[in-house]
NUDO-375923 format. One record per residue (C-alpha): chain; x, y, z; residue number from 0. Coordinates in Angstrom, 3 decimals, always signed. Last residue first. Layout:
BEGIN
+------+----------+----------+----------+-----+
| unit |       xx |       yy |       zz | pos |
+------+----------+----------+----------+-----+
|    A |        X |        Y |        Z | NUM |
...
+------+----------+----------+----------+-----+
//
This chain:
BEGIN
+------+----------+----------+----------+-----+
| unit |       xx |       yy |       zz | pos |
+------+----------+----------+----------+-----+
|    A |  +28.277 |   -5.107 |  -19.726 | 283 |
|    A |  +28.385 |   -4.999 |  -15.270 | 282 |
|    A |  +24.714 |   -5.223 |  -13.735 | 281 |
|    A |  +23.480 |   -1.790 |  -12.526 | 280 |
|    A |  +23.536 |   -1.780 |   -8.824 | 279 |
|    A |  +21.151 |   -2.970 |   -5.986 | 278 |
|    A |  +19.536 |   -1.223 |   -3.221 | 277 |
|    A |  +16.674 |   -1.639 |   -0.619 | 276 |
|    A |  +15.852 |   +0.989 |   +1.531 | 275 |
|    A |  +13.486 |   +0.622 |   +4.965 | 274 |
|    A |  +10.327 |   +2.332 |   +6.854 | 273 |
|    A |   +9.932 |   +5.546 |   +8.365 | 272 |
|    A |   +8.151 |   +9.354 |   +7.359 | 271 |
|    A |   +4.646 |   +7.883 |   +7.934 | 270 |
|    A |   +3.209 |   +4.534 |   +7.253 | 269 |
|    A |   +5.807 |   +1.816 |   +6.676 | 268 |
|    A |   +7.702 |   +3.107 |   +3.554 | 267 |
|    A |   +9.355 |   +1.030 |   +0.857 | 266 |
|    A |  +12.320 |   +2.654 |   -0.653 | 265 |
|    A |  +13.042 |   +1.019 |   -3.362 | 264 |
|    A |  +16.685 |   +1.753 |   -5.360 | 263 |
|    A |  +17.298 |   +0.185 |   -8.392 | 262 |
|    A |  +20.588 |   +0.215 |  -11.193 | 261 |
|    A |  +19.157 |   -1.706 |  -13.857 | 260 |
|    A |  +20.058 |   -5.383 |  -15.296 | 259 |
|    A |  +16.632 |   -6.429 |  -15.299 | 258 |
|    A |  +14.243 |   -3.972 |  -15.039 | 257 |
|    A |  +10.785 |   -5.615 |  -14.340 | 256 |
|    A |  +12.379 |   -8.812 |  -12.870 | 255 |
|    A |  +15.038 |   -6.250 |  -10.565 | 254 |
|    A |  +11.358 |   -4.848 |   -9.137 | 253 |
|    A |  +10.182 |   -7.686 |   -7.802 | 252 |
|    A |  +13.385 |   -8.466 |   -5.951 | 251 |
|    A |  +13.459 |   -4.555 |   -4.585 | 250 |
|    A |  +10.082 |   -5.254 |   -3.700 | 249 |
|    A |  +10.826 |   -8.508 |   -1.913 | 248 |
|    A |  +14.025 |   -6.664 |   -0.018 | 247 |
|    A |  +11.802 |   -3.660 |   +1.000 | 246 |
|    A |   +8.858 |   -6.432 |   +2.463 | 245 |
|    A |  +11.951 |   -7.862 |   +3.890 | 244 |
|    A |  +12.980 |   -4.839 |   +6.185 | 243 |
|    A |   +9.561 |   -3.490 |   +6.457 | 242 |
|    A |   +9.109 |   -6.512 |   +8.604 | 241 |
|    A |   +6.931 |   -9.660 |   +7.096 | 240 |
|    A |   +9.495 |  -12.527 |   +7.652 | 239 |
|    A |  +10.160 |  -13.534 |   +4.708 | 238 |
|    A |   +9.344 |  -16.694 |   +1.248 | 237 |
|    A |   +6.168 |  -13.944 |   +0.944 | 236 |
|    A |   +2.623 |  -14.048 |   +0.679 | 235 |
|    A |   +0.360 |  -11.894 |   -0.081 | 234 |
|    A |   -3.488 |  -12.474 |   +0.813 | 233 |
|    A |   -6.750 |  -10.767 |   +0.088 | 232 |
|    A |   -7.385 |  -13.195 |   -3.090 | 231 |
|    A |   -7.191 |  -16.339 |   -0.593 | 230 |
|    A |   -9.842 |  -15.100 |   +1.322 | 229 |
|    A |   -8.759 |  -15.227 |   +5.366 | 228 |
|    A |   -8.330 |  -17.531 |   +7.757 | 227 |
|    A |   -6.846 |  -16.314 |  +11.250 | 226 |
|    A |   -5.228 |  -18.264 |  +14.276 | 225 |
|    A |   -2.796 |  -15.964 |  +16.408 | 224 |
|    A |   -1.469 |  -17.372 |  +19.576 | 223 |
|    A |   -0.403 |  -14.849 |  +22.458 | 222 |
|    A |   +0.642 |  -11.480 |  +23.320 | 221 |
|    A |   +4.358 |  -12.322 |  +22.884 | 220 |
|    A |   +3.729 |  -13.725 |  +19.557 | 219 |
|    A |   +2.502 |  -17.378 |  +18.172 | 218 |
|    A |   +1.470 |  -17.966 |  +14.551 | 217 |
|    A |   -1.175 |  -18.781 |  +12.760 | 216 |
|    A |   -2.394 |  -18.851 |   +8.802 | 215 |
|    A |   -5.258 |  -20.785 |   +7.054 | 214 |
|    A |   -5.959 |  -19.147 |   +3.640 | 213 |
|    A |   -8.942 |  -19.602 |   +1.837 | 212 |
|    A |  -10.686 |  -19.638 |   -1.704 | 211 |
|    A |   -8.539 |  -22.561 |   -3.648 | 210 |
|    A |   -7.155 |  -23.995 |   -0.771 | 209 |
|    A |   -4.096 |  -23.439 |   +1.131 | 208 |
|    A |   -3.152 |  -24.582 |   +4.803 | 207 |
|    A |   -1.484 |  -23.612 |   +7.651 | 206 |
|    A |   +0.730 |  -21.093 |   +6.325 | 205 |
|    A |   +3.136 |  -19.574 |   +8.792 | 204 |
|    A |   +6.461 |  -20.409 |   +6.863 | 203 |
|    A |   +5.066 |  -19.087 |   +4.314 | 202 |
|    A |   +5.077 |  -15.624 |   +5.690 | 201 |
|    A |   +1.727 |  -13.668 |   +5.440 | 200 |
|    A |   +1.348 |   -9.977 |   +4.087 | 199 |
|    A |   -2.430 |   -9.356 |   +4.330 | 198 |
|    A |   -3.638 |   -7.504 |   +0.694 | 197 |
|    A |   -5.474 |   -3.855 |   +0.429 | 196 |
|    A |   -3.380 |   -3.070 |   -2.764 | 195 |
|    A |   -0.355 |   -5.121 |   -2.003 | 194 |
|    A |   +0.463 |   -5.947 |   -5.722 | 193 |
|    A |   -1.203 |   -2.789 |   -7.545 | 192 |
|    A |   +1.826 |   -0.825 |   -5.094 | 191 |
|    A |   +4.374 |   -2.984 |   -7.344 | 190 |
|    A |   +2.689 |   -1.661 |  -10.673 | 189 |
|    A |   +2.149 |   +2.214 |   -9.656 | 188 |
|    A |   +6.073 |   +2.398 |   -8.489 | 187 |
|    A |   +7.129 |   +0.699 |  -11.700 | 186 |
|    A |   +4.899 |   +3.215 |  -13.888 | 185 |
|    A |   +6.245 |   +6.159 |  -11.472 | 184 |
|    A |  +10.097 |   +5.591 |  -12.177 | 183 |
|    A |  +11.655 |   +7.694 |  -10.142 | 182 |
|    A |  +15.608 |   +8.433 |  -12.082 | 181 |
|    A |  +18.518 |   +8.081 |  -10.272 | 180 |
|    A |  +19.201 |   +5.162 |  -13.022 | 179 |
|    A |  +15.941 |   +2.938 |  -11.600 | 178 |
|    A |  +14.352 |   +5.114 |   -8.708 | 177 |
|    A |  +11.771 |   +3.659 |   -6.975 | 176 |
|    A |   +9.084 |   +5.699 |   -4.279 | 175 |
|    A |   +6.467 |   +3.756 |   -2.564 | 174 |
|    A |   +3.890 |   +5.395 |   -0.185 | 173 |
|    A |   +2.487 |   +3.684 |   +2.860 | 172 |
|    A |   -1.038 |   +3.013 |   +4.326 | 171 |
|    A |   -0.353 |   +1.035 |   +7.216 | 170 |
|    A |   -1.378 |   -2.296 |   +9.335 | 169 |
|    A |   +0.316 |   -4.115 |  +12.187 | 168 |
|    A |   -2.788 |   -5.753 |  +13.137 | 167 |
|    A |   -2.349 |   -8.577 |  +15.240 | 166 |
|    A |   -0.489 |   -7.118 |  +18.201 | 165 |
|    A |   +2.832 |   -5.865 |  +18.629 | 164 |
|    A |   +3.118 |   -4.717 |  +22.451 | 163 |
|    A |   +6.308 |   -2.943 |  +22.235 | 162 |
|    A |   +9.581 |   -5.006 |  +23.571 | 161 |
|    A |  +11.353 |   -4.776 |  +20.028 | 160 |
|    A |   +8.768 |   -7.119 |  +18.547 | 159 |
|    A |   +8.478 |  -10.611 |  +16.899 | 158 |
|    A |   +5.794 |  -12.890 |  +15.873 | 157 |
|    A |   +4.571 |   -9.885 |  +13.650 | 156 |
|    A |   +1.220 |   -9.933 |  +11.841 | 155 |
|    A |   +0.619 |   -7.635 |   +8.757 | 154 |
|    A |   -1.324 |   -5.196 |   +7.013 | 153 |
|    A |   -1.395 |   -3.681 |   +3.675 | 152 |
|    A |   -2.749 |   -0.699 |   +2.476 | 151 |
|    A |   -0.810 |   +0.663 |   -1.092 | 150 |
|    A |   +0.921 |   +3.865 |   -2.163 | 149 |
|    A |   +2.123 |   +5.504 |   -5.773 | 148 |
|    A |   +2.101 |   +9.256 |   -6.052 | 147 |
|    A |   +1.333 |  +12.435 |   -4.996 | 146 |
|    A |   +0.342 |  +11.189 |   -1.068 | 145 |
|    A |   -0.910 |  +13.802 |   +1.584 | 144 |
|    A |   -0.777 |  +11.186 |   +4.744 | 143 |
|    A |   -3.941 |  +10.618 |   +6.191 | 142 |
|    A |   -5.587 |  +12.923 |   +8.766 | 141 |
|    A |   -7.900 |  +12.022 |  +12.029 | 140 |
|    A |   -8.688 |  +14.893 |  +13.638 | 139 |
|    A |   -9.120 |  +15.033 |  +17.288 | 138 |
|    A |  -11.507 |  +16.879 |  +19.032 | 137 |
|    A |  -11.182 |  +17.896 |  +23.403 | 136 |
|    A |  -13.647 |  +19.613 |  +25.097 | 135 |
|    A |  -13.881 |  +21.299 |  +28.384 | 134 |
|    A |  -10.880 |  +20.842 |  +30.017 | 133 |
|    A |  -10.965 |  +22.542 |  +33.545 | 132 |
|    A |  -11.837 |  +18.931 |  +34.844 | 131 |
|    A |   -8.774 |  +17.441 |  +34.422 | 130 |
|    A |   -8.419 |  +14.724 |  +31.490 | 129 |
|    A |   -8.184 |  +10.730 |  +31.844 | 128 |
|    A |  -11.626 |  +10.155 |  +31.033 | 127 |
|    A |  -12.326 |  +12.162 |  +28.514 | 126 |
|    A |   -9.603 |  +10.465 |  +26.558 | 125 |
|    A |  -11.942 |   +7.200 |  +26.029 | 124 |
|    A |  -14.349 |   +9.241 |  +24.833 | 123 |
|    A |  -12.384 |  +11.531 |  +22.006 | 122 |
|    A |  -10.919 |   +8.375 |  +20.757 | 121 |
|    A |  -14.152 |   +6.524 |  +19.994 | 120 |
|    A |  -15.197 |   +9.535 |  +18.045 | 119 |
|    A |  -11.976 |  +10.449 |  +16.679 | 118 |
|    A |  -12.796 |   +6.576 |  +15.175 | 117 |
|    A |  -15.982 |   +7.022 |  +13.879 | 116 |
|    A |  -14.632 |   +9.767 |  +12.221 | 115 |
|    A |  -11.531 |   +8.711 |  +10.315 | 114 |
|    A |  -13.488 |   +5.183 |   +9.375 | 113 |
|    A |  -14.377 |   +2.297 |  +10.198 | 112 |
|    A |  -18.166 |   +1.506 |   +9.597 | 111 |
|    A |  -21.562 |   +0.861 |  +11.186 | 110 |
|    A |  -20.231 |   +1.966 |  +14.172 | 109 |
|    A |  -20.013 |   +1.067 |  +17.997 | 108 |
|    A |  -15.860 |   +0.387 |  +17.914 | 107 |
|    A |  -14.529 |   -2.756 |  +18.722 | 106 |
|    A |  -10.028 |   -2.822 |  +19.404 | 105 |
|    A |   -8.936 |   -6.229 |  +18.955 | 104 |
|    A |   -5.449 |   -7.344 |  +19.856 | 103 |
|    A |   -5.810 |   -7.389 |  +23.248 | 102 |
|    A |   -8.386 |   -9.920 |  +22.907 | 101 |
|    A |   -5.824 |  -12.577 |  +22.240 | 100 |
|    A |   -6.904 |  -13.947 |  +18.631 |  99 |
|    A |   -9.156 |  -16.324 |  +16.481 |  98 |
|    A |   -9.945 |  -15.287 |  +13.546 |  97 |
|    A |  -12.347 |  -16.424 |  +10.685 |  96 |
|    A |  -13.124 |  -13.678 |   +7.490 |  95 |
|    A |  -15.065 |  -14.546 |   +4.715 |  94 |
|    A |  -14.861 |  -13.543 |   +1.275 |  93 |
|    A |  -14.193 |  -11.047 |   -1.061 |  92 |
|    A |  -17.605 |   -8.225 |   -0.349 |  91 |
|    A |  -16.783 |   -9.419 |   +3.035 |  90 |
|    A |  -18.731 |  -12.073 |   +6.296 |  89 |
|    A |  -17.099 |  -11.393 |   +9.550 |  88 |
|    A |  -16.839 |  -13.937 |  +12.070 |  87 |
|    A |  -14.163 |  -12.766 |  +15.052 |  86 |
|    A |  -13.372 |  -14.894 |  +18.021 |  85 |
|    A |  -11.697 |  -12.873 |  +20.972 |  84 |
|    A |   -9.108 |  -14.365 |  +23.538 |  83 |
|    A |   -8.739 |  -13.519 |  +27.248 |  82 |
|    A |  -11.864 |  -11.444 |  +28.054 |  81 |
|    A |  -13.505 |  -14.794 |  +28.618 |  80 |
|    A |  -15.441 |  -14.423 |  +25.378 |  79 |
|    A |  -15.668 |  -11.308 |  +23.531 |  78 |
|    A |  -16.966 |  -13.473 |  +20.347 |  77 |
|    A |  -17.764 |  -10.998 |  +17.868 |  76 |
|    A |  -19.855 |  -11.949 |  +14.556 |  75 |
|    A |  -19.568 |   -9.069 |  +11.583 |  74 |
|    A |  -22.726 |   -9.612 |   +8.986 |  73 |
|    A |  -24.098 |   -6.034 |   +9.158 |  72 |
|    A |  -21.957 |   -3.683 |  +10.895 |  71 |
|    A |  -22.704 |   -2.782 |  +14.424 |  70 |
|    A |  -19.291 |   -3.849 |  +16.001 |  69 |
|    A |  -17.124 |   -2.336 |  +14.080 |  68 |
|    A |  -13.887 |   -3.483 |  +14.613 |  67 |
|    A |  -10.651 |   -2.237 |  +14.497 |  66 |
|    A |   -7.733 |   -4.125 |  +14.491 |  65 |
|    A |   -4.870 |   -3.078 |  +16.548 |  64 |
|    A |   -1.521 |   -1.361 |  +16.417 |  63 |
|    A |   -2.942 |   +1.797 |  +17.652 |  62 |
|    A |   -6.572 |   +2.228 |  +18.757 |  61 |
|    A |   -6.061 |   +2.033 |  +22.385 |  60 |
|    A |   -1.789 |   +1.995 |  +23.422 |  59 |
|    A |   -0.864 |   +4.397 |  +21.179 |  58 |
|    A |   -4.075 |   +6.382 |  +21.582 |  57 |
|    A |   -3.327 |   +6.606 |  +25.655 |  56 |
|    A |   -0.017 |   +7.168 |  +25.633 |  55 |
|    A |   -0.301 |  +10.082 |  +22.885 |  54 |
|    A |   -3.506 |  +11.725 |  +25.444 |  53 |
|    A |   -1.513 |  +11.650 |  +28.959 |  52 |
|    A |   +2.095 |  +11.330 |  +28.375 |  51 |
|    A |   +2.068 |  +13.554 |  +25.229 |  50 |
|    A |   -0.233 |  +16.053 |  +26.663 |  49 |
|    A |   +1.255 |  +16.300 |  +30.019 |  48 |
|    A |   +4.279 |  +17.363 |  +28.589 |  47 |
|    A |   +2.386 |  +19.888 |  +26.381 |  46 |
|    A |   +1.060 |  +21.220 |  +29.909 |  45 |
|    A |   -3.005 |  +21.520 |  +29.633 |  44 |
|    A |   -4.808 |  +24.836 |  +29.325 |  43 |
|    A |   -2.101 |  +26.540 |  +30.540 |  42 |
|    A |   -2.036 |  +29.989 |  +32.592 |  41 |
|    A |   +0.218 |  +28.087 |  +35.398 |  40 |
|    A |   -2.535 |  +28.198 |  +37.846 |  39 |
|    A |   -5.076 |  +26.701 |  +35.353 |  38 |
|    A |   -6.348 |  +28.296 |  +32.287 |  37 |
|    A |   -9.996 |  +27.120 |  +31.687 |  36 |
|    A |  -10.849 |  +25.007 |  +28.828 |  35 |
|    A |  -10.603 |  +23.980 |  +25.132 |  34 |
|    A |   -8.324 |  +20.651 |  +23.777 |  33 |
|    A |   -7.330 |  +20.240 |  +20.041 |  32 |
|    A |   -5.479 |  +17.395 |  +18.420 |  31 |
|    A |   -4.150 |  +16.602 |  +15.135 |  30 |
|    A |   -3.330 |  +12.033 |  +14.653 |  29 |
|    A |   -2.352 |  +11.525 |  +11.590 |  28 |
|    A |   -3.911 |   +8.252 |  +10.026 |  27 |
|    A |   -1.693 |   +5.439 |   +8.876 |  26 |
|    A |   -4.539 |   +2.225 |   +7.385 |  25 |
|    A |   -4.059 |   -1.292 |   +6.635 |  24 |
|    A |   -7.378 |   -2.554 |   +5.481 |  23 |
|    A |   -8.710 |   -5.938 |   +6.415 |  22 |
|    A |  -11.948 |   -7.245 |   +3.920 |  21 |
|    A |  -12.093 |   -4.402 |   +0.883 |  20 |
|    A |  -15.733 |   -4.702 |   +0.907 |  19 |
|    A |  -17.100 |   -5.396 |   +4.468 |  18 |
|    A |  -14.088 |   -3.593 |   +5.700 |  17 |
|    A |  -11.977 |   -4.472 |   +9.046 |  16 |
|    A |   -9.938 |   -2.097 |  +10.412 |  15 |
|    A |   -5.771 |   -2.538 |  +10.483 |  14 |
|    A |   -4.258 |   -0.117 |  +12.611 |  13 |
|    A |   -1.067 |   +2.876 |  +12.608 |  12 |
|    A |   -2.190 |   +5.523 |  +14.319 |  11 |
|    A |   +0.057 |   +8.274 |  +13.936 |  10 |
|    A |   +0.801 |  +10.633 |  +16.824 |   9 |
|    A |   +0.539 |  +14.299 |  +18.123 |   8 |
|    A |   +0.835 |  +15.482 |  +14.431 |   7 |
|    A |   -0.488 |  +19.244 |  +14.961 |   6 |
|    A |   -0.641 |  +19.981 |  +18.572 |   5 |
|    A |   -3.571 |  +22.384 |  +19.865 |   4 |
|    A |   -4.875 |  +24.746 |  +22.691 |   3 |
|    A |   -7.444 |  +26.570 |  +23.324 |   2 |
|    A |   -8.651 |  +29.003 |  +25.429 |   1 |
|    A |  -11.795 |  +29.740 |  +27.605 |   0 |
+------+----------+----------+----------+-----+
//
């Protein structure tokens, strides 16, 4: 027997649904390990076949999805027709209505989301596409070591680069600021307060508003999107909600905090990517 591993295969970037917290962006790095026989080339498994077998398969399971699970107290799944998915889910802040293409919901059998549960649903829906001669395969789910200020958020996309987009575009990012070339750690720690755990919504895709829910939809490639949600969980923005914008808002939040400063934000979207946001000290 031998074994074999690759350290950051992927990055599962998901939303999971949270009896407290309600929907929680999450980034988890994505280690793998696989034990078995050597084969005729004295591999356990080709890297190459690796990334197109077990990477292909996470990014298009768990990835970019929310994850539900399905034994929880209080959580109502509608499977349906296989075509759309109603989800009733009743949170520590409220509860939680949608009404999406099934494609965008990943259920899990768990009590709760979490690094674990989910290896676990990972591990057996890779068995599946693997050789024989491999006789176990663990992933560990990771997230990102972090020394300073970062924030869960998830959001929904109507658009996408040709990738299937989903509902729940969700991360757990880091924010770095520097005001004069200097970080500033108290600004960083007060903007990252703001999206703590919150759904970034466009208001151009606001339904309606009351005093304890938000009604939001919106149509993407996959399908329509109709969600209500506890008004406290949500964020909403006069933007699209790309990394792009959310950068741009942050930058604009930031410029009423220090007014007249020289500010960069660079607003991450889960691991080692996302967008930069600059403006200059005002003129005396």
């Amino acid at each position: 027997m031998a074994t074999l591993f690759v350290d950051h295969l992927t990055v599962i970037d998901c939303a999971y649904l949270d009896l407290q917290r309600g929907l929680v962006g999450e980034s988890w790095i994505v280690d793998l390990e696989l034990e078995g026989d050597l084969d005729a080339q004295s591999m356990v498994l080709d890297f190459g076949e690796v990334k197109r077998r077990i990477k292909r398969a996470i990014d298009s399971g768990p990835d970019h999805s929310l994850l539900v699970p399905r034994n929880a107290p209080g959580v109502r799944l509608d499977l349906g027709d296989g075509q759309r998915t109603r989800l009733s889910a009743d949170t520590a802040i409220g509860p939680i209505h949608l009404d999406v293409p099934a494609v965008s919901i990943t259920p899990i059998l768990t009590d709760v989301i979490n690094a674990a549960s989910v290896a676990e649903h990972c591990e057996t829906l890779l068995r599946q596409g693997l050789p024989a001669s491999v006789t176990r395969i663990t992933l560990h789910l990771r997230a990102e070591a972090i020394d300073g200020a970062h924030y869960h958020y998830v959001h929904g996309l109507k658009k996408h680069d040709g990738a299937c987009q989903r509902i729940a575009h969700g991360h757990r990012s880091r924010l770095e600021i520097t005001v004069g070339g200097a970080r500033d750690a108290a600004l960083e720690a007060q903007l990252s307060e703001m999206l703590r755990d919150a759904y970034i919504v466009s208001n151009d895709d606001v339904i309606s508003l009351t005093s304890s829910e938000l009604h939001t939809a919106y149509d993407a490639p996959e399908g329509h999107f109709d969600l209500r949600l506890p008004r406290a969980a949500v964020t909403r923005i006069d933007s699209d909600s790309t990394v792009e914008c959310l950068a741009d808002w942050l930058l604009v939040e930031a410029k009423r905090r220090r007014p007249g400063a020289s500010i960069t934000v660079r607003a991450f979207e889960g691991v080692q990517k996302g967008a930069i946001a600059r403006c200059t000290a005002a003129k005396p």
